[in-house]
C-alpha positions in Angstrom: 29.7 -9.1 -15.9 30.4 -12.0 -13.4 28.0 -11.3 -10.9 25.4 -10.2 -13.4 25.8 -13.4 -14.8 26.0 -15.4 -11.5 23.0 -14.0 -10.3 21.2 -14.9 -13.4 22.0 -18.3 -13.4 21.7 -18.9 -9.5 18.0 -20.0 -9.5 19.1 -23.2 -11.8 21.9 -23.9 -10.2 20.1 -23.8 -7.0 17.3 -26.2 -8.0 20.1 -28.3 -8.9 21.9 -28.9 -5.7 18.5 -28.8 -4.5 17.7 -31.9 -6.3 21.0 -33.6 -5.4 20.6 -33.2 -2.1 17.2 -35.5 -2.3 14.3 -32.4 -2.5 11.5 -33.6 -3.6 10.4 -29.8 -5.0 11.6 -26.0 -4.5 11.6 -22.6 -5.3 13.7 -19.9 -6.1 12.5 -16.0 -5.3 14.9 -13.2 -6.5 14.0 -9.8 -5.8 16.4 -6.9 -6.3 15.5 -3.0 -6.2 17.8 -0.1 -7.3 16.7 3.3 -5.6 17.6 6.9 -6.3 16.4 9.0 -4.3 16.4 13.2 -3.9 16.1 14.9 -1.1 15.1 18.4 -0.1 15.5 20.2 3.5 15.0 24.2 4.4 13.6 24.3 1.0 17.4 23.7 -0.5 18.8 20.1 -2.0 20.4 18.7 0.5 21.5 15.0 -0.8 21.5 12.5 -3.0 21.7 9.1 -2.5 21.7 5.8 -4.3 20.5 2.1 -2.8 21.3 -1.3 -4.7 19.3 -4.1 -2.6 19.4 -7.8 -4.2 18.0 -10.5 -2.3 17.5 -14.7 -3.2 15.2 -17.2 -1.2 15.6 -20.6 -1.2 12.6 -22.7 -0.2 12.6 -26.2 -1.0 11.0 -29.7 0.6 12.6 -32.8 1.6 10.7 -35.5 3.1 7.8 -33.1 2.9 9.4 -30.7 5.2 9.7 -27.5 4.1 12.8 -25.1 4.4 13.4 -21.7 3.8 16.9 -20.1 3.4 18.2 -16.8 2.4 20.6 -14.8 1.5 21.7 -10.7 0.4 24.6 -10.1 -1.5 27.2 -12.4 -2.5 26.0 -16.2 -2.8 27.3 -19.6 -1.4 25.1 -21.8 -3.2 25.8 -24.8 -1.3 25.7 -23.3 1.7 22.1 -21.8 0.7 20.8 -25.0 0.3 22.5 -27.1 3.0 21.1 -24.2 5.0 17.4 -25.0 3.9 17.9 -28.8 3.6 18.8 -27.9 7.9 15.7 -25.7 8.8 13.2 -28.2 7.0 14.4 -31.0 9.3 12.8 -28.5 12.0 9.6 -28.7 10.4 6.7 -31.1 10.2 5.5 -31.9 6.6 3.2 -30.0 4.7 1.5 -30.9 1.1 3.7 -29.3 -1.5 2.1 -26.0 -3.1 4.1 -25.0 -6.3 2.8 -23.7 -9.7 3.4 -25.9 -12.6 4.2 -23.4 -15.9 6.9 -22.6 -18.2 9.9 -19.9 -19.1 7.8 -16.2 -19.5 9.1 -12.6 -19.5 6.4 -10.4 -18.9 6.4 -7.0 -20.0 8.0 -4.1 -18.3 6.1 -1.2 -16.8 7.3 2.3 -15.8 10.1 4.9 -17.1 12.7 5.6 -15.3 14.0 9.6 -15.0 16.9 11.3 -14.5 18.3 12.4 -11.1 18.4 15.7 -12.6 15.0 15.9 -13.4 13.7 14.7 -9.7 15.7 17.5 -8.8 13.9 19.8 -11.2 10.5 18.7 -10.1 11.4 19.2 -6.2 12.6 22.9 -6.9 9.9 23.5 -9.1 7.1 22.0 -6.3 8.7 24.0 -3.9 9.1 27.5 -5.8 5.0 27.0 -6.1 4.3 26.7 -2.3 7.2 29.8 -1.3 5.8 31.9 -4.3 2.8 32.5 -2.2 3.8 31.5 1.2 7.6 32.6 1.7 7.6 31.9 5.4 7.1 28.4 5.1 9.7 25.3 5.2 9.9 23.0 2.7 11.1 19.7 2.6 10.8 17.2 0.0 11.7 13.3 -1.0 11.5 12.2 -4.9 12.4 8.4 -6.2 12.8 6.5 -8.8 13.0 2.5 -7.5 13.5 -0.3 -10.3 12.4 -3.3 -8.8 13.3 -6.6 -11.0 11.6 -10.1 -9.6 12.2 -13.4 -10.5 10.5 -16.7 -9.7 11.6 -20.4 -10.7 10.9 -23.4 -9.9 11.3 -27.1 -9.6 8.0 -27.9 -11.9 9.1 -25.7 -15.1 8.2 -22.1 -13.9 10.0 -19.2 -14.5 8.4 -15.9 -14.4 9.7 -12.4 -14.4 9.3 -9.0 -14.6 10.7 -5.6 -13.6 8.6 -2.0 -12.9 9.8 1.7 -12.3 8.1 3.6 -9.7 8.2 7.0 -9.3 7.5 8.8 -5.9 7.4 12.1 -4.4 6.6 13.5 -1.1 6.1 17.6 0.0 6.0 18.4 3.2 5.7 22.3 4.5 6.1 23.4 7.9 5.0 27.1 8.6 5.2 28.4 12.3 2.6 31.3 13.4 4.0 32.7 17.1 3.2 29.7 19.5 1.2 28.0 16.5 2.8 25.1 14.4 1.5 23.6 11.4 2.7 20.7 9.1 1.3 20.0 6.0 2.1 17.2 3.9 1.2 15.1 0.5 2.7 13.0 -1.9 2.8 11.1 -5.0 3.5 8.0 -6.7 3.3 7.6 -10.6 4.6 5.4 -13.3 5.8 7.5 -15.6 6.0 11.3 -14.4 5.5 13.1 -11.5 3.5 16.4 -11.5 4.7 18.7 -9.2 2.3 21.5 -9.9 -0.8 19.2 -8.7 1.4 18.6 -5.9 1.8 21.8 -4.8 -1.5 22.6 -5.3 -2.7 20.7 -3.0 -0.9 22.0 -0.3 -1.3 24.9 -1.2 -5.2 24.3 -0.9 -4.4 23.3 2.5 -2.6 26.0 3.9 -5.5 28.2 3.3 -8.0 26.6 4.8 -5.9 26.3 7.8 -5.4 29.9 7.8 -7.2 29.9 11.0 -7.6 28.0 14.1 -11.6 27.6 15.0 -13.2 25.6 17.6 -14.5 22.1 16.2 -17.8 20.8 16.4 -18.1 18.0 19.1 -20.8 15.0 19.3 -22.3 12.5 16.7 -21.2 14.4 13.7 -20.7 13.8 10.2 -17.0 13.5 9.3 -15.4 14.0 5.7 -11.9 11.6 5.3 -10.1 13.2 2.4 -8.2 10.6 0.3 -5.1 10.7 2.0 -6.6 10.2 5.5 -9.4 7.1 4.4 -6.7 4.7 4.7 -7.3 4.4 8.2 -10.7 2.5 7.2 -9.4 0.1 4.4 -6.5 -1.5 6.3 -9.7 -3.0 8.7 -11.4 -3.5 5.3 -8.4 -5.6 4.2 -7.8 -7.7 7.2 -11.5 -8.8 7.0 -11.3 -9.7 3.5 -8.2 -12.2 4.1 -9.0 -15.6 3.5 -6.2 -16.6 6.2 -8.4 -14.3 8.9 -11.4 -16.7 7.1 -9.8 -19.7 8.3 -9.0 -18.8 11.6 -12.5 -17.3 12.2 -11.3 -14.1 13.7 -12.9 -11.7 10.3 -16.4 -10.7 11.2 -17.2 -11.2 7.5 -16.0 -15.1 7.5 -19.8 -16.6 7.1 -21.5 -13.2 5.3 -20.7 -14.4 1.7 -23.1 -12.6 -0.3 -24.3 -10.2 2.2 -24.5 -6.6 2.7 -21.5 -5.7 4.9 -21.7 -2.2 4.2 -23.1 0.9 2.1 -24.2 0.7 -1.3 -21.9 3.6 -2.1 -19.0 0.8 -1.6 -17.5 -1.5 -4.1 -13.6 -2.7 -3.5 -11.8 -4.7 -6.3 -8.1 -5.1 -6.9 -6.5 -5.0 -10.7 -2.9 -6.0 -11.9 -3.0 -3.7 -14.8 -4.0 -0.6 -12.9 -1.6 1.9 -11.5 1.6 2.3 -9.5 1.1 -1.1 -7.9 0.5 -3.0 -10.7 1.2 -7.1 -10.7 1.3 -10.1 -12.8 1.6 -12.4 -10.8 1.9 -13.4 -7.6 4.7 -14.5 -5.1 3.8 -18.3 -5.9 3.7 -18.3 -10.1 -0.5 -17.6 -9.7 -1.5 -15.0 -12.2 -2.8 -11.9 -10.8 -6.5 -11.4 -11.5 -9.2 -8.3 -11.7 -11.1 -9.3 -8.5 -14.0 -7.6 -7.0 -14.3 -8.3 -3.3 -17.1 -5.9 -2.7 -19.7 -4.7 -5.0 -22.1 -2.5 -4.1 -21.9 -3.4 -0.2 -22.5 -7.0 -1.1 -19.4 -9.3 0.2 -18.1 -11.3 -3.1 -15.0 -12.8 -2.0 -12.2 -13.2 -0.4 -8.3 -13.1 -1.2 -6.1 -16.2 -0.9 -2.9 -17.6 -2.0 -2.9 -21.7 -2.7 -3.0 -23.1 0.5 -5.5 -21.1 2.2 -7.6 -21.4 -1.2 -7.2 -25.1 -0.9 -8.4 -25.3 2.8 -11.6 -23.0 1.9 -12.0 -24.9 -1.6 -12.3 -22.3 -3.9 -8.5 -22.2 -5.1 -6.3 -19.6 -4.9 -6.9 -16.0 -6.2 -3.5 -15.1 -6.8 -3.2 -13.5 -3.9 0.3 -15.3 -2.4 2.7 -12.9 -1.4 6.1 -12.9 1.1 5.8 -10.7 3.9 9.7 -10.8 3.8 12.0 -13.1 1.4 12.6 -15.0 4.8 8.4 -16.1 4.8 6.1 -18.3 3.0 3.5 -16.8 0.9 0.5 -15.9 2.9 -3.0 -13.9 1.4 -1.7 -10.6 0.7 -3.1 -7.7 -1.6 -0.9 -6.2 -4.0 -3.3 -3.3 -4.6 -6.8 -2.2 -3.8 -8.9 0.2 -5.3 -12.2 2.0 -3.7 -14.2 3.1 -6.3 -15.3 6.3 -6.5 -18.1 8.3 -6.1 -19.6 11.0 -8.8 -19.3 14.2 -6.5 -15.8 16.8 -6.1 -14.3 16.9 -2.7 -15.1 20.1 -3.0 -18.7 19.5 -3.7 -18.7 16.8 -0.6 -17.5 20.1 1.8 -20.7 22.0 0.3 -23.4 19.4 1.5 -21.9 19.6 4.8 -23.9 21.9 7.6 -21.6 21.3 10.7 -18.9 18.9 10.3 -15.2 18.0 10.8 -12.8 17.2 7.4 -10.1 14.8 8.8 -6.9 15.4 6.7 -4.0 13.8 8.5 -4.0 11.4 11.6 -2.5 11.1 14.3 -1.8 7.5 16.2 -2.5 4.1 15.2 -5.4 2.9 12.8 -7.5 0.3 13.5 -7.1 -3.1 13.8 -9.7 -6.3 12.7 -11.9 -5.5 15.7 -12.4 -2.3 13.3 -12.1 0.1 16.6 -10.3 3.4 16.3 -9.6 6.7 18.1 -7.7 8.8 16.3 -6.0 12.0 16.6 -6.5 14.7 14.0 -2.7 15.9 12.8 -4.4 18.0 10.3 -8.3 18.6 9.9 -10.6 21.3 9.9 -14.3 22.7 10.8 -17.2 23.2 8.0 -20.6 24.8 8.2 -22.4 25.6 5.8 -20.7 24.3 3.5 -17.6 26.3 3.5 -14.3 25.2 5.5 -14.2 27.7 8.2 -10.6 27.1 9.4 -7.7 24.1 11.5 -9.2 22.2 14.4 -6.9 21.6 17.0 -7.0 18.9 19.7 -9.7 16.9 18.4 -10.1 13.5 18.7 -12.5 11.2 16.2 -13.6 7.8 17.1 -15.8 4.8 15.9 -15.7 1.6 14.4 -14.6 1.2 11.0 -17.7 -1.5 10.3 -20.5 0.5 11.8 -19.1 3.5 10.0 -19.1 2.0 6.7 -22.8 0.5 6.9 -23.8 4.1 7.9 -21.4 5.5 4.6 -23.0 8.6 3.0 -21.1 9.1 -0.2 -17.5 8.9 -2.1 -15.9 12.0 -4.1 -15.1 11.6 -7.1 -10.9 12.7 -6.1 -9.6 9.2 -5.6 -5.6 9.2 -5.6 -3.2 6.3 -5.2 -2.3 6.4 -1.0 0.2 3.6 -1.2 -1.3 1.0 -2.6 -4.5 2.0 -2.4 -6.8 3.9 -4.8 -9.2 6.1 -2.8 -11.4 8.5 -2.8 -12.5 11.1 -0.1 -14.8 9.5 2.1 -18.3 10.9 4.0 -19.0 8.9 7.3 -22.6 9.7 8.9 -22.2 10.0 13.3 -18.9 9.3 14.5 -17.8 10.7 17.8 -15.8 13.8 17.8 -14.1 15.2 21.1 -12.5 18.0 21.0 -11.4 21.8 23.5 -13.8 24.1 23.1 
């Protein structure tokens, strides 16, 4: 009851000794998560486990200078502050960016479940995969994290909020003689998981890797199922940053209003949508329903208050900590691709000769929008019917080019992290592969 009711009064009593020790302004950010997670190995339960995290950052300005302290755990006060009061001295001065509002509780999202039911949906995921496949391995990870954030500060805010999140991931690992294959998928949901979709989906993959066949090589079409398009809108992100803006190093920073890719392409983030939902951001701003790009046409970009200031549009409630330890900088709390009116299957069926990329291998690319990728797990059509695994093949292009030259989005767009996706159809990127 003590340190429940420490912690809940820490923020004013920090703004207090903030104030006596002569800060003109400051902030308090308290995040805290409380994880349970389930795990699954050789197709058995093989542990439980729970994690308690609580974390409370100090940042504050004196003479302008800005400070940042933190701390996990137990709390000094004083020592928080004369901490942060120490680090600004380090620093030159900055205009002060805080939020002016008042007291608000917004609403709660998410249910949390029972350890014992995470334990039912892992046995019950896994009974569906060795019901047809016996031979295989299973392994599996389900979680249910309560994350509770709190932010006040000197000028009358004080927001919070708490959401459940539930998660799962399946992995399968089924050796043939000298062949391996690993097969994975996952989950994440605010209110139930469902483990039979789960399993159905590997399931669909282990068949059509039933076979290895040689892959097509050259300028080929290549389909990125949801769980591999990722690879393209991390690139997508970083050009959208309004920090990468200001520092002229997004090749999108003077193409407001212009086509930047397909038609078939229209980004947009929401703070009521999904797993990653978000009120507000990491600086008090409210989270908005933003589109960045509609219809290939470049609408905006995403910034947090002083990047918005610099570029004079304001910010767009995009400010979030990389760490508890770090300013707010742009940042996306989700983003959402939306999709496209064909199945994946019906995607595979316009296909004559073409490689599916399912899982990758290596790193994605980076703002230059250049990547070679490995494919962990992806697999030859013609025709339009899968044929069977491709093995060392390689798939290369840049993320830009390849989404002017975008063909079409399935209609089978899944969360993948924080990001809603479809599958995505690319038009001539380079495949390299043994033959």
């Amino acid at each position: 009851m003590g340190a429940a009711s420490h912690w809940n009064t820490l923020p004013e009593q920090l703004l207090d000794l903030a104030q006596q020790a002569g800060a003109e302004a400051a902030e308090v950010f308290q995040s805290s998560s409380s994880a349970h997670p389930v795990f699954f190995e050789a197709n058995r339960l093989k542990q439980l486990e729970s994690n308690n995290l609580a974390g409370t950052a100090l940042r504050l300005w004196r003479d302008g200078r800005p400070g940042i302290a933190v701390a996990h755990g137990p709390i000094a006060p004083q020592a928080l502050v004369d901490k942060a009061i120490a680090i600004s001295q380090l620093n030159d001065p900055e205009e002060i960016q805080l939020n002016e509002g008042t007291a608000q509780h917004f609403p709660d999202v998410g249910a949390a479940v029972s350890v014992a039911q995470m334990i039912e949906w892992g046995n019950t995921a896994i009974a569906l995969i060795r019901d047809q496949y016996p031979e295989v391995l299973c392994e599996a990870e389900l979680e249910c994290d309560t994350e509770i954030t709190r932010l006040v500060n000197s000028r009358g805010l004080d927001y919070g909020y708490s959401d459940i999140t539930l998660s799962a991931y399946l992995g399968v690992e089924w050796v043939r003689g000298d062949d391996f294959l690993s097969v994975g998928d996952g989950q994440v949901k605010r209110y139930a998981l469902a483990p039979e979709a789960l399993a159905e989906q590997i399931l669909k993959r282990l068949a059509w890797a039933d076979r290895n066949v040689e892959p097509v090589v050259g300028r080929v079409p290549v389909l990125f199922t949801a769980k591999a398009a990722d690879i393209l809108w991390g690139t997508v992100q970083a050009a959208l940053s309004g920090k990468r803006v200001r520092e002229g190093s997004s090749p999108w920073s003077d193409r407001l209003g212009e086509k930047v890719t397909s038609e078939a392409l229209t980004l947009y983030q929401d703070p009521d949508t999904g797993p990653f939902s978000c009120p507000f951001d990491d600086e008090g701003t409210p989270a908005q329903k933003l589109t960045f790009i509609e219809q290939g046409v470049l609408r905006l970009f995403y910034t947090d208050r002083t990047v918005g200031q610099e570029l004079g549009g304001g910010s767009t409630g995009n400010g979030f900590r990389p760490g508890l330890g770090s300013a707010p900088t742009p940042g996306l709390f989700n983003t959402l691709i939306e999709p496209g009116q064909l199945t994946l299957a019906e995607l595979i069926q316009q296909l004559d000769d073409a490689i599916v990329v399912d899982q990758i291998l290596g790193e994605t690319a980076g703002i230059s929008g250049d990547f070679s990728i490995n494919i962990d797990l992806g697999y030859r059509v013609r025709r339009g019917e899968i044929q069977g695994r491709v093995k060392d093949t390689m798939v290369s292009g840049n993320v830009y080019t390849a989404l002017m030259n975008l063909q079409a989005m399935g209609r089978d767009a899944d969360w993948n992290g924080a990001c809603f996706t479809p599958s995505v159809l690319l038009a001539g990127l380079s495949v390299t592969g043994a033959r």
